[in-house]
Kinemage of the C-alpha trace (Angstrom):
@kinemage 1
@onewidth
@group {chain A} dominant
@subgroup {mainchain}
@vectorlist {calphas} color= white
{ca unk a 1} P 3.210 -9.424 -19.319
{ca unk a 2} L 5.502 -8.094 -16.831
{ca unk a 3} L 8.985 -7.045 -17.132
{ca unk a 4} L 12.017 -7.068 -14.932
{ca unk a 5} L 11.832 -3.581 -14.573
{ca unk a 6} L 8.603 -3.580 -13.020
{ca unk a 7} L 8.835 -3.033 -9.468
{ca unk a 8} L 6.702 -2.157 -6.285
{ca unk a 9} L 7.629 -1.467 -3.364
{ca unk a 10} L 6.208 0.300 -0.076
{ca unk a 11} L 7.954 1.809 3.446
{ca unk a 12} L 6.035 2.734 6.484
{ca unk a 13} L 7.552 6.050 7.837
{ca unk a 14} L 6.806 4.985 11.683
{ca unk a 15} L 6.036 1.801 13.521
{ca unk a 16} L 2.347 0.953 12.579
{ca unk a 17} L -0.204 1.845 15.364
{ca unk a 18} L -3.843 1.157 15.475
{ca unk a 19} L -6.294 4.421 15.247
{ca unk a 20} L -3.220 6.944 14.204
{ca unk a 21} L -2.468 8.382 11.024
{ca unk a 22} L 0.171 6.588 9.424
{ca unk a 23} L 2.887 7.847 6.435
{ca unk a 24} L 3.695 5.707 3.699
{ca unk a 25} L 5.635 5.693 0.934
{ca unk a 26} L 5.067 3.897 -2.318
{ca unk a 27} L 7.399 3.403 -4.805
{ca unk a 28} L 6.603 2.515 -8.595
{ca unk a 29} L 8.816 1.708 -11.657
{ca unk a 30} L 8.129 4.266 -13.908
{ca unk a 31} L 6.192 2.067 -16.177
{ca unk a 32} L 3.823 1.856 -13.876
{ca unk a 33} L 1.140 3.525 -12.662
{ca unk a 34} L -1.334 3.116 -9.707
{ca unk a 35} L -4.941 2.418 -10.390
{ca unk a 36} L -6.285 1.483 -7.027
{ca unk a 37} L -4.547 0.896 -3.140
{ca unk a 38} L -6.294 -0.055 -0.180
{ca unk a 39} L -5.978 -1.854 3.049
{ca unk a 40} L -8.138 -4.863 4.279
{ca unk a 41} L -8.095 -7.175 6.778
{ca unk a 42} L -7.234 -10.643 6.846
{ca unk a 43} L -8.247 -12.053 9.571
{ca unk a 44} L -10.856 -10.363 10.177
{ca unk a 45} L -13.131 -8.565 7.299
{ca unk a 46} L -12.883 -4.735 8.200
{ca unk a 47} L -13.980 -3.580 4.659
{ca unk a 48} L -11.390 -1.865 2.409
{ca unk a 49} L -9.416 0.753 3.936
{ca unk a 50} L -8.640 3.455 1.389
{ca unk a 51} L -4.870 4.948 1.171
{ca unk a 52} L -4.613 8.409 0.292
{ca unk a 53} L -2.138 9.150 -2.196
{ca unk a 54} L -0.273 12.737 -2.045
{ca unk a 55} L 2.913 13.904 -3.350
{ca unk a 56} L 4.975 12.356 -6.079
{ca unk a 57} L 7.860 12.812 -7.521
{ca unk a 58} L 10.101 10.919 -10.068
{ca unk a 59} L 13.312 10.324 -9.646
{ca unk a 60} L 15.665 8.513 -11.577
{ca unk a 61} L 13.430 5.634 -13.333
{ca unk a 62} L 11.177 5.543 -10.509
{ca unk a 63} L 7.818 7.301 -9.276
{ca unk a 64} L 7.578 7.894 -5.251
{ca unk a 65} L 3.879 8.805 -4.201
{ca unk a 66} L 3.674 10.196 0.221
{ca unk a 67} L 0.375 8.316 1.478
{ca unk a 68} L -1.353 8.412 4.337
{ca unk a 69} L -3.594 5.488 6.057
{ca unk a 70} L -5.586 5.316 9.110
{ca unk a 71} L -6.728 1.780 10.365
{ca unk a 72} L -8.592 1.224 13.020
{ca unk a 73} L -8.943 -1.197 16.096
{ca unk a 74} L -11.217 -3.854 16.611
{ca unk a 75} L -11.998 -6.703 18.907
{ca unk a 76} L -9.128 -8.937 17.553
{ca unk a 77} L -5.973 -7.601 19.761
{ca unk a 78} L -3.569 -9.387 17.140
{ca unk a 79} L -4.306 -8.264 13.613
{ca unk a 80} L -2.968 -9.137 9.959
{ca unk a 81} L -3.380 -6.966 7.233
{ca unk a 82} L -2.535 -6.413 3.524
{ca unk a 83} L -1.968 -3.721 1.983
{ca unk a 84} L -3.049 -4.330 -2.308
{ca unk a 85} L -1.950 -2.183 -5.072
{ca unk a 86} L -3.323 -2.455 -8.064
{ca unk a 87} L -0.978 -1.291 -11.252
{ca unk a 88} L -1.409 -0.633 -14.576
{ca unk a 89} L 1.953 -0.615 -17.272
{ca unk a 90} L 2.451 0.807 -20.517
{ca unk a 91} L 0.610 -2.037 -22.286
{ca unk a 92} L -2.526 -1.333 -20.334
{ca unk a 93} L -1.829 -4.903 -18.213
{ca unk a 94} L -3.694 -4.861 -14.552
{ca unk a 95} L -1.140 -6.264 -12.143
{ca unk a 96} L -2.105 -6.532 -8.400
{ca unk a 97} L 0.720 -6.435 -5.746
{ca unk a 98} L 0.213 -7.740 -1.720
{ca unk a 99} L 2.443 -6.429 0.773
{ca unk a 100} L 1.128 -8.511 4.301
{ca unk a 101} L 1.901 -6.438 7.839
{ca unk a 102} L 0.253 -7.263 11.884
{ca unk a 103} L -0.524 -5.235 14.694
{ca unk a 104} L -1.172 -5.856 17.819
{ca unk a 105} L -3.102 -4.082 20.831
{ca unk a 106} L -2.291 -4.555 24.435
């Protein structure tokens, strides 16, 4: 079951380009941990994309985790993507989160 306190949320540290290394932050309610993140495509199957998760640190009643992503370009100039997270809370409850983003190639 989730709670009001449960809360995800993510923030790319530069616009998004295609075949650069990206920053990312994630941020967690402290009841939360992350089990699994990756990126896929959605218009276009690219397979999963992993996100690799660095630093954290907790502040206040939150956990921030530095991640970095690489995604890279394909035939389709305009693409959508979603990023999933997959949480787990105190209870042991699997919760998946979807956070949707595009790029685009000239």
């Amino acid at each position: 079951m989730k709670t009001q306190s449960e809360v995800v949320s993510v923030k790319f540290l530069q616009p998004i380009q295609l075949e650069e290394e990206l920053k990312l932050t994630v941020t967690l309610s402290d009841s939360l941990k992350i089990k699994q993140i990756w990126v896929q495509g959605i218009n276009m199957y690219m397979g999963k994309t992993a996100v690799i998760l660095e630093n954290v640190s907790h502040i206040s009643s939150s956990f921030t985790y530095d991640g970095l992503l690489f995604i890279g370009a394909c035939s389709e100039p305009d693409m959508k993507w979603q990023l999933i997270i997959q949480t787990e809370n105190t209870e042991k409850v699997t919760q998946s989160w979807f956070f949707n983003f595009e790029t685009h190639r000239n």
